[in-house]
ZAVO-510780 format. One line per 10 residues: their letters; for each residue x, y, z of N, C-alpha, C. Coordinates in Angstrom, 1 decimal. Layout:
<lotors>
a = X:Y:Z:X:Y:Z:X:Y:Z | ...
</lotors>
This chain:
<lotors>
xxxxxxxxxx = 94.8:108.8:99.3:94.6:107.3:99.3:94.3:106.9:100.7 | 93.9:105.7:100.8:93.2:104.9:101.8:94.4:104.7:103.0 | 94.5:105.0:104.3:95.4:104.6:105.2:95.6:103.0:105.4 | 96.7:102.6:105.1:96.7:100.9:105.1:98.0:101.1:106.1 | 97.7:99.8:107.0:98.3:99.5:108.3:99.9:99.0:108.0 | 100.1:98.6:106.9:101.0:97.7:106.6:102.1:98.5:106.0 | 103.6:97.9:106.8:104.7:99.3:105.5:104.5:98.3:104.5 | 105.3:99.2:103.7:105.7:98.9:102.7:107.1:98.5:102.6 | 107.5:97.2:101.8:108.7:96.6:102.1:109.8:97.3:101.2 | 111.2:96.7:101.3:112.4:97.5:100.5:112.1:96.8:99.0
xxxxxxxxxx = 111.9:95.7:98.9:111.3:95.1:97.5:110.5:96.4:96.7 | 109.4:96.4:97.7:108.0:97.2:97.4:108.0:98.6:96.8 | 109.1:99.2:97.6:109.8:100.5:97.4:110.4:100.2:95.5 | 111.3:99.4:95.8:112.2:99.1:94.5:111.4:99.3:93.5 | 110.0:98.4:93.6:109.3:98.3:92.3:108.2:99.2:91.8 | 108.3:100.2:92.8:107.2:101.3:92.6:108.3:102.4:92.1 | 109.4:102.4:92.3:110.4:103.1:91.5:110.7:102.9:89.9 | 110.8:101.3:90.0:110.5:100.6:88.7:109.7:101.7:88.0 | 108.5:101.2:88.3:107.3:101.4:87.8:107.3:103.1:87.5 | 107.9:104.1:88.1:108.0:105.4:88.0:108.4:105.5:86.4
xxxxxxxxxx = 109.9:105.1:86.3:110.6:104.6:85.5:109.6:104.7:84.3 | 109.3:103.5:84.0:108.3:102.7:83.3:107.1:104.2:82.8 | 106.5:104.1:83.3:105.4:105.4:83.7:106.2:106.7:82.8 | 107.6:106.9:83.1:108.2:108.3:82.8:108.4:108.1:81.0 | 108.8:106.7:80.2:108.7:106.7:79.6:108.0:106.0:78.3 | 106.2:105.8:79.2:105.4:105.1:78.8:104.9:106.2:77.5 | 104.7:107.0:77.2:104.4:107.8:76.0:105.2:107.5:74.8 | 106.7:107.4:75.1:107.7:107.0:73.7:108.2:108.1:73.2 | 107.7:109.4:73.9:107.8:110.7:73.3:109.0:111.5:74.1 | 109.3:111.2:75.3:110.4:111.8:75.6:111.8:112.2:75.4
xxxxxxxxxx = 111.9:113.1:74.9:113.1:113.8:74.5:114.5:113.9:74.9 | 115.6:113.8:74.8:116.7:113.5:75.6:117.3:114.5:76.9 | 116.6:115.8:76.7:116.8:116.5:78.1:116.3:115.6:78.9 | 114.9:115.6:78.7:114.1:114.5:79.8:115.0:113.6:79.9 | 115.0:112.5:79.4:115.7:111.0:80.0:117.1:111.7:80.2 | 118.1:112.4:79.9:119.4:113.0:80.5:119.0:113.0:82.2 | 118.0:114.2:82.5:117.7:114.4:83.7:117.2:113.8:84.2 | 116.5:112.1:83.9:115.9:111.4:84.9:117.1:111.0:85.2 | 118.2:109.9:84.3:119.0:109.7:84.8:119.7:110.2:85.3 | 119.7:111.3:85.6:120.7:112.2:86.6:120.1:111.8:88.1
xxxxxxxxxx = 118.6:112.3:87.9:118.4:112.0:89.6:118.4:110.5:89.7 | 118.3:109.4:89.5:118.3:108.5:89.7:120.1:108.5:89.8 | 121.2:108.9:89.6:122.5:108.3:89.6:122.6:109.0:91.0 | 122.3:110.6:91.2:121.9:111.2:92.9:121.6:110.2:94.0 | 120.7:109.6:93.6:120.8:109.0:94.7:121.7:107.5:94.8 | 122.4:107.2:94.2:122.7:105.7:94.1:123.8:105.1:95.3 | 124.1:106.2:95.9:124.4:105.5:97.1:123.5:105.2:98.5 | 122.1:105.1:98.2:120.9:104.7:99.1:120.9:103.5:99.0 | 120.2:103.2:100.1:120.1:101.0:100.5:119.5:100.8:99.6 | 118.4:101.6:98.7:117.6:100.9:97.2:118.2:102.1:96.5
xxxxxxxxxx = 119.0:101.5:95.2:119.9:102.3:94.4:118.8:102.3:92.8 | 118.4:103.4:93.1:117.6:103.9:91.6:118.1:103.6:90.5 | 119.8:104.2:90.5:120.7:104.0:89.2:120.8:102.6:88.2 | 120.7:101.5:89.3:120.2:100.0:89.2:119.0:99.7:88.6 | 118.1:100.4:89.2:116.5:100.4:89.1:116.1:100.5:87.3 | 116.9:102.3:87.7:116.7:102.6:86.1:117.2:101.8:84.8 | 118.5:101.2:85.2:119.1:100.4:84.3:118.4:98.6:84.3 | 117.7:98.3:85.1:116.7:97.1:84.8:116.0:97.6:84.1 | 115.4:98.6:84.2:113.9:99.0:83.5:114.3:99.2:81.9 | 115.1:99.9:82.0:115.8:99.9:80.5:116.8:98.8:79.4
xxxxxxxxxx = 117.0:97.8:80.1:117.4:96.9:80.1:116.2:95.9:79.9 | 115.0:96.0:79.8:113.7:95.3:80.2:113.6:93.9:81.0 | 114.4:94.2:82.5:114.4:93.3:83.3:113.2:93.3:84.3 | 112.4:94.4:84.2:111.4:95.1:84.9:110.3:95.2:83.6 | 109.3:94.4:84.0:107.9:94.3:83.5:106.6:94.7:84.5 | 105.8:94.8:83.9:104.1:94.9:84.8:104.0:93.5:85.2 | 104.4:92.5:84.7:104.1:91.4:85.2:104.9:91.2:86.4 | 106.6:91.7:86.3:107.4:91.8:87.7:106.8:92.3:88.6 | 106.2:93.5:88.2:105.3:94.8:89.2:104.5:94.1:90.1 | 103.5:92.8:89.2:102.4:92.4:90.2:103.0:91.4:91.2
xxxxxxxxxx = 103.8:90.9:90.9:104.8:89.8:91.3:105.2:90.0:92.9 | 105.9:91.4:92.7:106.7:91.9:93.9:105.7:93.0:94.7 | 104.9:93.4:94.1:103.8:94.3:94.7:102.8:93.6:95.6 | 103.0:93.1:97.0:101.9:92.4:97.4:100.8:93.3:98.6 | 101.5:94.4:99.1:100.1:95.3:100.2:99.8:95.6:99.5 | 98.0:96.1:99.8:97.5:96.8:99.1:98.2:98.5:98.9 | 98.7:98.9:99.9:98.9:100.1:100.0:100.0:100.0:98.8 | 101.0:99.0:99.0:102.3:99.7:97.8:101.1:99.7:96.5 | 100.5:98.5:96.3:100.3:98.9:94.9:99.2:100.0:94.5 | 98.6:100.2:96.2:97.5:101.7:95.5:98.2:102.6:95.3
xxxxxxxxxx = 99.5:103.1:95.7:100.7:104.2:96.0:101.5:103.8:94.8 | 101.5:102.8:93.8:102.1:102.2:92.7:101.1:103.2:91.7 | 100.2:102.6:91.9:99.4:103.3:90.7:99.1:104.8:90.7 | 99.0:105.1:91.3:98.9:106.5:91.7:99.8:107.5:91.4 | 101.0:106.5:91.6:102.6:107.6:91.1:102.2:107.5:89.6 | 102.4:106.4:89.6:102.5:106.1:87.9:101.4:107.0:87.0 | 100.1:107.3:87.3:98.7:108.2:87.0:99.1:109.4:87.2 | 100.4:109.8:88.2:100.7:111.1:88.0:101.9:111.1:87.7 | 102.7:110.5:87.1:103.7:110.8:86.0:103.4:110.9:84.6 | 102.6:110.0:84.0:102.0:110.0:83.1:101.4:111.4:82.6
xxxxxxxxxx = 100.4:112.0:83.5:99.3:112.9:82.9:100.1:114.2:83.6 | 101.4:114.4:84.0:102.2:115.7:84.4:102.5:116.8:83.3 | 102.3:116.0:82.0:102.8:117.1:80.2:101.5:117.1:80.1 | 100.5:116.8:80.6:99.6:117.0:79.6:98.6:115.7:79.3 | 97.2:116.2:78.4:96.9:114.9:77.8:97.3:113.6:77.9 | 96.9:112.3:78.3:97.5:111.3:78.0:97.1:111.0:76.5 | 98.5:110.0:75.5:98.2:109.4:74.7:97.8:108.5:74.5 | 97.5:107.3:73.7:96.8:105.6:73.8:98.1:105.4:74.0 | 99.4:105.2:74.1:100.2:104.4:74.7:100.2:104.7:76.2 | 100.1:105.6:76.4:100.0:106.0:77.9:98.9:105.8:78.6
xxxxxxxxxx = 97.6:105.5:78.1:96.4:105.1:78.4:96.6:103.3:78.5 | 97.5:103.0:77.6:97.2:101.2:77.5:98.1:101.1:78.7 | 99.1:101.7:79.1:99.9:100.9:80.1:99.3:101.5:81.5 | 98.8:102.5:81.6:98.2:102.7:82.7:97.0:102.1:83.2 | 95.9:101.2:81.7:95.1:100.3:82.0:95.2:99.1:82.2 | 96.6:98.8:81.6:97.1:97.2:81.9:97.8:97.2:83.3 | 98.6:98.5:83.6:98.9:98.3:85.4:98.1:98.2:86.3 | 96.5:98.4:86.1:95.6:98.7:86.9:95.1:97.0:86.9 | 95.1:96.6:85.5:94.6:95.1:85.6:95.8:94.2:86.2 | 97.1:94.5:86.0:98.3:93.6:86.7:98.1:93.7:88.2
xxxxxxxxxx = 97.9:94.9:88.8:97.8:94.8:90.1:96.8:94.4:90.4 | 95.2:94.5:90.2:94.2:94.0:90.2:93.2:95.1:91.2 | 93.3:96.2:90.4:93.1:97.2:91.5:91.4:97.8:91.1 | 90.7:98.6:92.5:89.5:98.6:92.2:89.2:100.0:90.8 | 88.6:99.7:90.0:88.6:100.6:88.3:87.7:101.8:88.9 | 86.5:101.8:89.9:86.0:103.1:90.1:87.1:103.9:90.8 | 87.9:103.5:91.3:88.9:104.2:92.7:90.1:104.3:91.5 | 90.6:103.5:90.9:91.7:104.0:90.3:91.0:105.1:88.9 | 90.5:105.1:88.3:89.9:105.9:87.3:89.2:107.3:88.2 | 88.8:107.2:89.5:88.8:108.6:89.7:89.8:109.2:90.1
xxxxxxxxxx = 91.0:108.5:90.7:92.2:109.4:91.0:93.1:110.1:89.3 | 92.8:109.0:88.3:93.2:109.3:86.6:92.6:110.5:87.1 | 91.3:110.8:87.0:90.5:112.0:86.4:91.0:113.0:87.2 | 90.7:113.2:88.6:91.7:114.1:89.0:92.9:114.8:88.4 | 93.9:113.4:88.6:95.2:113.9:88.1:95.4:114.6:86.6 | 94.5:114.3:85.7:94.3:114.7:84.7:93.4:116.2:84.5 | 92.6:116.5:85.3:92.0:117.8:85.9:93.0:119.0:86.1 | 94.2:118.5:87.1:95.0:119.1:87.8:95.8:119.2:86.2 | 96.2:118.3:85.8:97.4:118.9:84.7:97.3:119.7:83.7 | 95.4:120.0:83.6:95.4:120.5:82.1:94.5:121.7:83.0
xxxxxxxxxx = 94.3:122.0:84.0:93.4:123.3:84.6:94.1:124.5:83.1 | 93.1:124.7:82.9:93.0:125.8:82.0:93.8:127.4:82.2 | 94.6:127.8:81.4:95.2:128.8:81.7:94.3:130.4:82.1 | 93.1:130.5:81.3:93.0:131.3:80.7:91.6:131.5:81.9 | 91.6:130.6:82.7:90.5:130.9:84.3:90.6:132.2:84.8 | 89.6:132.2:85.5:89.9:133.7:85.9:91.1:134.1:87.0 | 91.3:134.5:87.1:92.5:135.1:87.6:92.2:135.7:89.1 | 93.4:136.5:89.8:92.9:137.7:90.7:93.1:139.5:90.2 | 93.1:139.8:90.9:93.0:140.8:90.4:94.3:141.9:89.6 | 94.4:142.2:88.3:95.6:142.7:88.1:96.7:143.1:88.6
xxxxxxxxxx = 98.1:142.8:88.5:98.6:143.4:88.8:99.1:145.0:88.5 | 99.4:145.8:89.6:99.6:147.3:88.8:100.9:147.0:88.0 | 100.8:147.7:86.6:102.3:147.5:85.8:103.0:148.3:86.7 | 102.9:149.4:87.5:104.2:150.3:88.3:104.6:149.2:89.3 | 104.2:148.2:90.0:104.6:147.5:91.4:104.8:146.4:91.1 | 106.2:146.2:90.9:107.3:145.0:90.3:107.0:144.1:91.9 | 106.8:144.9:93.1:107.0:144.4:94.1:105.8:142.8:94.5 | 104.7:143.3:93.4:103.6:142.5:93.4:103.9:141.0:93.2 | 105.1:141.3:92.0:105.5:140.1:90.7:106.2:139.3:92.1 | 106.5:139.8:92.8:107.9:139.4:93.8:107.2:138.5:94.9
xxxxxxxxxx = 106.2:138.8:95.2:105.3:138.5:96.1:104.6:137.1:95.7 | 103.9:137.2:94.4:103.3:136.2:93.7:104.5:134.9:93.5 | 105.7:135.5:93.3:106.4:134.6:93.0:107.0:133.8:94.5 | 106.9:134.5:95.4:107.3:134.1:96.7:106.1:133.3:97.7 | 104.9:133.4:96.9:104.0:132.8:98.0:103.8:131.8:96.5 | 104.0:131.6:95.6:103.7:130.5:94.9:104.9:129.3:95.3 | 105.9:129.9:95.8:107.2:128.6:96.3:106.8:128.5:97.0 | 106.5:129.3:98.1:106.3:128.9:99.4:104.9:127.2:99.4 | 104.3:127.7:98.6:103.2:126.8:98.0:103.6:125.6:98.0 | 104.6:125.7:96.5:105.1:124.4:96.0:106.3:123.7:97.6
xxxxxxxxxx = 106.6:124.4:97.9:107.4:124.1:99.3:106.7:123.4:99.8 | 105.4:123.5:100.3:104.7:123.0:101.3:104.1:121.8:100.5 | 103.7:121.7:99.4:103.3:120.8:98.9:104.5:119.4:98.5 | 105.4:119.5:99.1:106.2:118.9:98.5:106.3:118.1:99.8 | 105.8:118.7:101.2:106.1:117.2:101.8:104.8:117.4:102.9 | 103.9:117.0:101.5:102.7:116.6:102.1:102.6:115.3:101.9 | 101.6:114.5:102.4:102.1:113.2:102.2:100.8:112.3:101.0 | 100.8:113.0:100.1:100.0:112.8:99.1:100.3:112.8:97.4 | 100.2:112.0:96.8:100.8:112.0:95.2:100.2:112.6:94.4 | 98.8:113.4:95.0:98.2:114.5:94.2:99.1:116.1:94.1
xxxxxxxxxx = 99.4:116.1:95.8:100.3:117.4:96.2:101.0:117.4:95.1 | 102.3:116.6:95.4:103.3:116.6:94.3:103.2:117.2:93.2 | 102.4:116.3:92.3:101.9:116.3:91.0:101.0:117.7:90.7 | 100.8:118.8:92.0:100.1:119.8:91.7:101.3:120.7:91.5 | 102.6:120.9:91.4:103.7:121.6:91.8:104.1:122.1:90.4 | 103.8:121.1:89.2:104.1:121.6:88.1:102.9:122.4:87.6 | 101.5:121.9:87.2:100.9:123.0:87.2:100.7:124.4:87.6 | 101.0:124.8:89.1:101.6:125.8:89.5:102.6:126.8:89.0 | 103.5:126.3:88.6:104.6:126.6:88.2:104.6:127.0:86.7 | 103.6:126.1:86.3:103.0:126.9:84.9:101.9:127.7:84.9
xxxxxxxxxx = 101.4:128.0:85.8:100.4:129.0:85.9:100.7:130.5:86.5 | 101.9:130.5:86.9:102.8:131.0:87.6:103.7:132.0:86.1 | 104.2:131.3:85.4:104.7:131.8:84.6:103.8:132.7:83.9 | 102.7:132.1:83.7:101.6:132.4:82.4:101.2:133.9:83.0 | 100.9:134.2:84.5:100.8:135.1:85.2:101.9:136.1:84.8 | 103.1:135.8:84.4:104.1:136.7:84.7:104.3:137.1:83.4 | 104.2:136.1:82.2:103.9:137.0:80.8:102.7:137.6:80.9 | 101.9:137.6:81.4:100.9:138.3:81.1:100.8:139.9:81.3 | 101.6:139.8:82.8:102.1:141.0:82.8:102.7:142.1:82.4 | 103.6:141.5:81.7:104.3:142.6:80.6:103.9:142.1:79.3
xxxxxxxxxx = 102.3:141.6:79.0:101.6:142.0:77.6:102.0:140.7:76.7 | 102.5:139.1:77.4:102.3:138.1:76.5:101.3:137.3:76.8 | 100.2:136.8:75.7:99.6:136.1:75.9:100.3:134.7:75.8 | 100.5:133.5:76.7:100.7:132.5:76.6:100.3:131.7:76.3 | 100.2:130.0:75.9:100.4:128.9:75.8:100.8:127.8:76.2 | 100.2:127.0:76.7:100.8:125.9:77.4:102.1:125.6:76.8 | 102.0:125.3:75.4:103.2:124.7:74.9:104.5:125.6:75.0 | 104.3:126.9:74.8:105.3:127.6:75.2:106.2:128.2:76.3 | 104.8:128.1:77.5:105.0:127.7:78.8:106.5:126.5:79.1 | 105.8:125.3:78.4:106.4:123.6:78.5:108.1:124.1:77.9
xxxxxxxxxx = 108.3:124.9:76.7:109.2:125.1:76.2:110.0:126.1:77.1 | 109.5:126.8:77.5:110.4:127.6:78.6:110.8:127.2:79.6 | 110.3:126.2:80.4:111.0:125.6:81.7:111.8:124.7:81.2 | 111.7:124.3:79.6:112.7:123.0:79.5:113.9:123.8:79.1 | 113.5:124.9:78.6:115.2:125.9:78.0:115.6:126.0:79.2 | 115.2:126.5:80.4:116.3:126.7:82.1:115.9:125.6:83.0 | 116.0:124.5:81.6:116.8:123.0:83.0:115.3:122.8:83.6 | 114.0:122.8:83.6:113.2:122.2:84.1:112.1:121.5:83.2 | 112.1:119.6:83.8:111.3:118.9:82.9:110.0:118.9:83.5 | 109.4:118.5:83.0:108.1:118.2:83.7:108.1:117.2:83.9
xxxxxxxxxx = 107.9:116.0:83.4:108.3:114.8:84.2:109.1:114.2:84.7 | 110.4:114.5:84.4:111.0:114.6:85.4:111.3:115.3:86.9 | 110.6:116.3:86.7:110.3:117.1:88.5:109.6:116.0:88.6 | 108.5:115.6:88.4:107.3:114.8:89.7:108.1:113.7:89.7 | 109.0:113.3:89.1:109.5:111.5:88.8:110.9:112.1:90.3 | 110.8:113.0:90.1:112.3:113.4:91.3:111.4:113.4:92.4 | 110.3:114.3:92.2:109.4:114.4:93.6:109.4:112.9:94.6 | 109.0:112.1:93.4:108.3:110.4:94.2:109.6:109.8:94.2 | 110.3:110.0:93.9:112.0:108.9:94.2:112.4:109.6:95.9 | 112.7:111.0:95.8:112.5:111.7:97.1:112.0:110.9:98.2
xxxxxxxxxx = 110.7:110.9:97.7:110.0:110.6:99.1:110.2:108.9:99.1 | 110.1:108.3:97.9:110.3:106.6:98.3:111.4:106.0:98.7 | 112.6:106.8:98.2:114.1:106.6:98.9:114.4:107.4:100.0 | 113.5:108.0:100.7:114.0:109.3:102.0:112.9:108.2:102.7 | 111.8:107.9:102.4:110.6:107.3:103.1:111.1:105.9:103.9 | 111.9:105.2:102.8:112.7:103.8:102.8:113.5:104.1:104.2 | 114.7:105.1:103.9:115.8:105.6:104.6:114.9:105.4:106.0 | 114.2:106.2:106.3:113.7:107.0:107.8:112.7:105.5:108.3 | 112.8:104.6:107.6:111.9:103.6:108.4:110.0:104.0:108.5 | 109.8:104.9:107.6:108.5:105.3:107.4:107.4:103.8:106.9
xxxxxxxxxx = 106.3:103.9:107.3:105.3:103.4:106.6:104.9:103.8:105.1 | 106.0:103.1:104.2:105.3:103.5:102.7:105.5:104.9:102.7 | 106.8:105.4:103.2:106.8:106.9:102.5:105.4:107.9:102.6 | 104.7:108.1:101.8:103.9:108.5:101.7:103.2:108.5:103.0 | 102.8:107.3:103.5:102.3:106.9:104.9:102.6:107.4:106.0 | 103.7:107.5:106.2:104.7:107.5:107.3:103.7:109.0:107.6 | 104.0:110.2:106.9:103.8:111.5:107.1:104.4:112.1:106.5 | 104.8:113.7:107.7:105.7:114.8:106.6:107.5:114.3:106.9 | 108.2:114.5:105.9:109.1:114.2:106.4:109.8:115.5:106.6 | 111.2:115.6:106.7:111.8:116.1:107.5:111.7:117.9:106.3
xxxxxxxxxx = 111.3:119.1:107.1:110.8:120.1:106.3:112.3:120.7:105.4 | 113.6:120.7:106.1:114.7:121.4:105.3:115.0:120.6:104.3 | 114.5:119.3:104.1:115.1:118.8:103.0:114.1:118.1:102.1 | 112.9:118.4:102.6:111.5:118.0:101.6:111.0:118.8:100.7 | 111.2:120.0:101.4:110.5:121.3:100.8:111.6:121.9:99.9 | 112.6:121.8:100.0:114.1:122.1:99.8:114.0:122.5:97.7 | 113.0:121.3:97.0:113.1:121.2:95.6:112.2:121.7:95.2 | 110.8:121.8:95.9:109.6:123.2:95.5:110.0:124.1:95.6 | 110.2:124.6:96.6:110.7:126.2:97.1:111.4:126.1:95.9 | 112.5:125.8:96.2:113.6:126.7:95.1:113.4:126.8:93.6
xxxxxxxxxx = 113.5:125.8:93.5:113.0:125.4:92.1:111.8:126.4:91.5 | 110.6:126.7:92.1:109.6:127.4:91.7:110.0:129.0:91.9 | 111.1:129.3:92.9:111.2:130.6:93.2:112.3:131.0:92.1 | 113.4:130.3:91.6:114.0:130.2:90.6:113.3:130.5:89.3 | 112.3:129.8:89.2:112.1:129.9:87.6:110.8:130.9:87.6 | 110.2:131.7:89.2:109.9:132.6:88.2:110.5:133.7:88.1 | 111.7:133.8:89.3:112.5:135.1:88.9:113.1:135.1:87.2 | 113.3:134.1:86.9:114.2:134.4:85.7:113.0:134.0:84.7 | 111.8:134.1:84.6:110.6:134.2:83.9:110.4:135.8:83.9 | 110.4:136.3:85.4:110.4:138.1:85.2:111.4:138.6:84.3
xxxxxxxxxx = 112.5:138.4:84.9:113.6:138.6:84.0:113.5:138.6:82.5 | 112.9:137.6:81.7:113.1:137.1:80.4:111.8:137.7:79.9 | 110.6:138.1:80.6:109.4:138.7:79.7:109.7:140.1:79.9 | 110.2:140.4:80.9:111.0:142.0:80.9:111.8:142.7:79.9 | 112.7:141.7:79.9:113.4:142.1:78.6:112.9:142.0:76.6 | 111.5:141.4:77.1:111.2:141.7:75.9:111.3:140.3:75.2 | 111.7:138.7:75.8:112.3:138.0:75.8:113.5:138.1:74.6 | 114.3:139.0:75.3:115.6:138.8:74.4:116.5:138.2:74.8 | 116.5:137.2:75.8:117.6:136.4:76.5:117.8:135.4:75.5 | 119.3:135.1:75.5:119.5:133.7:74.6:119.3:132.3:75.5
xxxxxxxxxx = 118.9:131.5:75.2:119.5:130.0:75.5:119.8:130.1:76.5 | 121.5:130.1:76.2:122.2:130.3:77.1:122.5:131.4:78.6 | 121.6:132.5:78.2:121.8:133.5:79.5:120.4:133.1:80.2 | 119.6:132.6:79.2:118.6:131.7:80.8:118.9:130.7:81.4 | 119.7:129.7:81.5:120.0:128.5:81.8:121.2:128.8:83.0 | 122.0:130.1:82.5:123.0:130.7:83.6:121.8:131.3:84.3 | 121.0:131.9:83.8:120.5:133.0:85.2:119.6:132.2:86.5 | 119.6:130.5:85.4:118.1:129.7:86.4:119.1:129.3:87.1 | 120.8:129.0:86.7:121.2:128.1:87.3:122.4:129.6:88.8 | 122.2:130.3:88.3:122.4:131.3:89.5:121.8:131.5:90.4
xxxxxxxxxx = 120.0:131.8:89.9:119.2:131.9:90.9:118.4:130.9:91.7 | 119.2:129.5:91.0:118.4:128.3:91.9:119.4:128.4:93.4 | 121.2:128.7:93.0:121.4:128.8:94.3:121.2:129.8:95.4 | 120.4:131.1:94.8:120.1:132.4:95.9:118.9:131.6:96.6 | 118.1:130.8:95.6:116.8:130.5:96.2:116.9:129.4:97.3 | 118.3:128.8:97.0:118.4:127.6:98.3:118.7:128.3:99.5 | 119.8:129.2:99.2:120.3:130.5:100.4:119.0:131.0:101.1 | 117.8:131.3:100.7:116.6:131.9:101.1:116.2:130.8:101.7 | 115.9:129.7:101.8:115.3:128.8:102.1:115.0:128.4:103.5 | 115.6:128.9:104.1:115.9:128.5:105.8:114.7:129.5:106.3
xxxxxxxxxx = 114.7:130.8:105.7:114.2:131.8:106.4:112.4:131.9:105.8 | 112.2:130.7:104.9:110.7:130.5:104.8:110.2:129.1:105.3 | 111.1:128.5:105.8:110.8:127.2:106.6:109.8:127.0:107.5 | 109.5:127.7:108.2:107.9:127.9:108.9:106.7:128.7:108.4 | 106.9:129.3:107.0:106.0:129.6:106.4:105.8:128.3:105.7 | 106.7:127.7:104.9:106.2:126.1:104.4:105.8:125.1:105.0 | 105.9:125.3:106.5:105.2:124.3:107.3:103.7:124.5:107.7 | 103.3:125.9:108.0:102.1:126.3:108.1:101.4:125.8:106.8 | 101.9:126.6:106.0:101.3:126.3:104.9:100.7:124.9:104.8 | 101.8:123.6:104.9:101.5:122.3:105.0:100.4:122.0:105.4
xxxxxxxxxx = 100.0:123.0:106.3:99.2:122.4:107.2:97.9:122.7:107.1 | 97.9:123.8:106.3:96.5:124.6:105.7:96.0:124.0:104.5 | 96.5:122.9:103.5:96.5:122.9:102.3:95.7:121.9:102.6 | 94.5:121.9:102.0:93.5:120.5:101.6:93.3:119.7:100.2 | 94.2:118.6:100.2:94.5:118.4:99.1:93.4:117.8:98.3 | 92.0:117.7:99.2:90.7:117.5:98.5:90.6:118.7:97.3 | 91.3:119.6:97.6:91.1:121.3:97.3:91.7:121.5:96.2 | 92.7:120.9:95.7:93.7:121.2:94.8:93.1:122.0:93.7 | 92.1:121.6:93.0:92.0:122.4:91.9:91.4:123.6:91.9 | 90.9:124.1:93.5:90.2:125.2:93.7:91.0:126.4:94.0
xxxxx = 92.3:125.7:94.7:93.7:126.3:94.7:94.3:126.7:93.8 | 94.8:125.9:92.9:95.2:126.1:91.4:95.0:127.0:91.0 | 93.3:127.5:90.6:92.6:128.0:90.0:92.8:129.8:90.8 | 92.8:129.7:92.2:92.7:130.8:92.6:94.6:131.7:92.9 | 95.5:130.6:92.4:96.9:131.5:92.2:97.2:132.2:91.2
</lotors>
């Protein structure tokens, strides 16, 4: 997005959270894991000077409308950074629906924003979520060198680490498709052909939503952004690397160890012994975390997020 001179106010913040909100369950299709886990991160943070847990409960409460949105949205930056989150919450599962399409057309007309500039960031974002599994790839892994799987999985966090505090709402929003391309890689290896949809099903059995990661991603940065006196979050820059990169890293390094694990075994894990193993190895993966902290910073710094789908394409 366009560098605009102006912060963004604590109001401004508020209502682009709103609007996250709003965005997360503009489809009607969300399932109770999902809304469980938004409201979790949203209650996480509620001792911040802008308390999400509030936020969430206007929005659900229907005290928060698109017409509140245009109301309180007055730089251009919050509300280019408004629509942008919301275009990539939306299109994170996948396809948008006509409910998801109408509110993302009517937010564009409430804010009054330019239709060429906001419909090519849609397309993008929509590019990025549905990149094709079935692309070419690199070059096989040997079935003898488990050490490969290990590798893939460690430069793909490192990835998602870096992308997590770049200061862009494409980055973010690239973290889940990764993470699904990432898996698809790792059945493949021990001889499953995958599926997006079964992909989607397997991160939500060990605790990971899709829209809810990117909806944690942009609260992160607009309540950490708020906190640190930044220009609009987003604006401001990178924020602080142990605690931005902190929810890529692990999180992706987590789910694909226990993705090896579970196509290894033939997938004979229950339920329940994935959900212990994600929730064991999300804390080994926080423990590691220190000692790739300047590999996620380089990284940051190599990533062109003009690039994203060329990236994607080549993990």
């Amino acid at each position: 997005m366009s560098e605009d001179p102006l912060p963004i106010s604590a109001q401004e913040h508020r209502a682009i959270i709103c609007l996250c909100v709003l965005a997360a369950f503009a489809d009607g299709a969300q399932d109770e894991v999902e809304r469980a886990r938004i409201q979790q991160i949203v209650n996480g943070f509620s001792r911040e000077q802008i308390d999400p847990a509030q936020v969430y409960q206007d929005v659900l409460q229907g005290k928060f409308s698109l017409a509140t949105a245009a109301t309180q949205l007055q730089s251009p930056s919050a509300k280019a950074l408004a629509h942008e989150m919301a275009v990539c919450v939306c299109n994170v599962d996948g396809a948008l629906n006509e409910t998801e399409k109408k509110f993302l057309s009517e937010l564009r007309q409430a804010l009054g924003l330019d239709t060429a500039s906001a419909d090519a960031h849609q397309d993008t974002a929509q590019a990025i979520a549905m990149q094709p599994l079935d692309a070419p790839l690199p070059p096989a892994i040997d079935p003898g060198r488990e050490a490969e799987l290990d590798k893939l999985i460690l430069n793909t966090a490192i990835l998602n680490g870096a992308l997590e505090i770049i200061p862009h709402t494409l980055a973010t929003m690239a973290i889940v498709p990764l993470q699904i391309r990432m898996v698809y890689r790792i059945g493949s290896h021990y001889g499953y052909e995958l599926d997006r949809g079964h992909i989607k099903d397997f991160l939500a059995t060990v605790g990971i939503g899709l829209t809810s990661q990117v909806f944690e991603g942009f609260t992160r940065r607009l309540v950490g952004g708020f906190a640190r006196g930044l220009a609009g979050g987003f604006l401001g820059g990178l924020l602080g690397q142990a605690a931005g990169s902190a929810f890529g890293f692990a999180t992706t390094y987590a789910l694909g160890q226990v993705a090896k694990r579970y196509y290894a075994s033939g997938r004979t894990l229950s339920t329940e012994q994935l959900k212990e193993a994600f929730s064991s190895m999300l804390q080994d993966a926080r423990s590691r975390q220190d000692r790739y902290t300047g590999d996620i910073a380089e990284k940051s710094r190599r990533v062109n997020v003009s690039e994203l789908l060329p990236m994607i394409k080549q993990q």
